[in-house]
C-alpha positions in Angstrom: 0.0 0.0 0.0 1.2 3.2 -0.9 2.5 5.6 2.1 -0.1 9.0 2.3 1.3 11.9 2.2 0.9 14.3 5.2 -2.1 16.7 4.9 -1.3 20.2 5.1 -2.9 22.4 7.6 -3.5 26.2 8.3 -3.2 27.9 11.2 -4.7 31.2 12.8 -3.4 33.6 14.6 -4.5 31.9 17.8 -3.4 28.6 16.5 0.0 29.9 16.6 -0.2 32.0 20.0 -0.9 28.5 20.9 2.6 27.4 20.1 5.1 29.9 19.8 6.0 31.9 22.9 6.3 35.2 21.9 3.9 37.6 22.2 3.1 41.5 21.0 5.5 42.9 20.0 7.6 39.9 18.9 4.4 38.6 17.3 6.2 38.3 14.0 3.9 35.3 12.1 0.0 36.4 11.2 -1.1 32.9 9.8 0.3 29.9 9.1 -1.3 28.6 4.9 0.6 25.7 4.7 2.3 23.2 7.7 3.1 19.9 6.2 4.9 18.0 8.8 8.0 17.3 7.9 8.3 19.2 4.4 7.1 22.9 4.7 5.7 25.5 6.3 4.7 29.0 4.8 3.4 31.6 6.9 2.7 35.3 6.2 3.1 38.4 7.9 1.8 41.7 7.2 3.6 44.9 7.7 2.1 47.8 8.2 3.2 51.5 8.8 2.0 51.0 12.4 4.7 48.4 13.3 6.7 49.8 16.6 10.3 49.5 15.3 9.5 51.7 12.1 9.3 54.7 14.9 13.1 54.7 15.2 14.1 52.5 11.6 14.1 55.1 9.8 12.0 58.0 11.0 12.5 59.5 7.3 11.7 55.9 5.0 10.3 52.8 7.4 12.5 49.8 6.5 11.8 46.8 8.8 14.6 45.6 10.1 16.8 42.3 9.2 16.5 41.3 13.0 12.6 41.4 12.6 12.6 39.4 9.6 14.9 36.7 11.0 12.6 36.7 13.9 9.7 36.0 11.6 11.8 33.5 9.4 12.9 31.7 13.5 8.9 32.2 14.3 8.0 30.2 11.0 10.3 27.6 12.1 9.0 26.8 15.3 5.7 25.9 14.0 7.2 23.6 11.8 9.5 21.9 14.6 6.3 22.0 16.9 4.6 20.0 13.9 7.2 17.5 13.2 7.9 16.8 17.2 4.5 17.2 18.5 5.5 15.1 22.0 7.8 18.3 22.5 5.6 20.2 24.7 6.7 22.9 27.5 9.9 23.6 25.9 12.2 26.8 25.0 13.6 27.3 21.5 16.5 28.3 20.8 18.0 30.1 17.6 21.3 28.9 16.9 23.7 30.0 14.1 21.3 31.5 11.5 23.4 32.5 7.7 20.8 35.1 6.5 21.0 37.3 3.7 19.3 40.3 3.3 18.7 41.1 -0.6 15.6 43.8 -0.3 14.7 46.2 2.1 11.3 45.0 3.4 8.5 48.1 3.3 5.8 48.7 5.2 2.2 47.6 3.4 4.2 44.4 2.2 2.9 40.9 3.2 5.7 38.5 3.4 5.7 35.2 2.5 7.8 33.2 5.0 8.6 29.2 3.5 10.9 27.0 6.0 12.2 23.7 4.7 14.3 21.0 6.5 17.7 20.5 5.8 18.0 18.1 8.8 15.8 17.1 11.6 16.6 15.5 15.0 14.7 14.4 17.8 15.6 17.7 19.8 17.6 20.1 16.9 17.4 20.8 13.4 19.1 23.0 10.5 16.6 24.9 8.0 16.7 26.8 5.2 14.1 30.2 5.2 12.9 32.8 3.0 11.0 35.1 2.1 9.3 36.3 -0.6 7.3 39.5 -1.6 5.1 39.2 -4.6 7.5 36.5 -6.4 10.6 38.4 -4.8 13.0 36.9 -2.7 13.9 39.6 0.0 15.6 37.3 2.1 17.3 33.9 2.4 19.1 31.0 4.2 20.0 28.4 7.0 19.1 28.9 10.7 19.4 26.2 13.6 16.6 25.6 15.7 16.6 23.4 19.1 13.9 22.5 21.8 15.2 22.5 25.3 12.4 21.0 28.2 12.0 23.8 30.6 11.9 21.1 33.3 15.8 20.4 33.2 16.8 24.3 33.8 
């Protein structure tokens, strides 16, 4: 018999309040349109002029900055980690080395398109490559490193 395929799911806003830890204003992941365990997940977030750090970056022309969008990129994969390891619960994530490059400023009014894809998984770790996109654009691309650590062993 031939192995299924994993279905793809989408997640809300709550959804993903649900498992990522950070909250306003390090919210950086809107909705979750596509979590396939294992392969992908895309996940979009919209700027808009409101945004908090566009108040100091750049008073003059908004540009978000490359710190937010590796935070959405990280945020994008911890939804897919929580996915692929759902027995990981209660744990803290950590961002290891992440080789991100910046190839457009990102503007406010934009909706990014955030993809992660495993490179490698582990039981506790894995290496990804992110980017994301802006109407067919790439802005941004690369390999991060993710790991879960139980909050009970600290």
């Amino acid at each position: 018999m031939p192995k299924q395929k994993p279905q793809s799911q989408i997640l809300e806003f709550e959804d993903i309040k649900a498992i990522i830890p950070q909250r306003f204003p390090f919210l950086m992941l809107d909705r979750v349109i596509e979590l396939v365990p294992g392969e992908r997940a895309v996940g979009l977030k919209n700027l808009t002029g409101n945004e908090w750090f566009y108040q100091g970056h750049f008073p003059a022309k908004a540009i978000t900055p490359g710190a937010m969008l590796l935070e959405a990129i990280a945020q994008t994969g911890i939804v897919f980690f929580h996915a692929c390891l759902p027995k990981l619960r209660d744990v803290t994530y950590l961002l290891g080395s992440a080789k991100i490059r910046f190839l457009e400023p990102a503007l406010p009014g934009w909706q990014l398109l955030i993809e992660v894809t495993p490179i490698k998984l582990t039981s506790t770790a894995g290496i990804l490559n992110g980017k994301i996109s802006v109407e067919g654009r790439i802005i941004a691309k690369g390999e991060f490193a993710l790991a879960a650590k139980s909050n009970t062993t600290w």
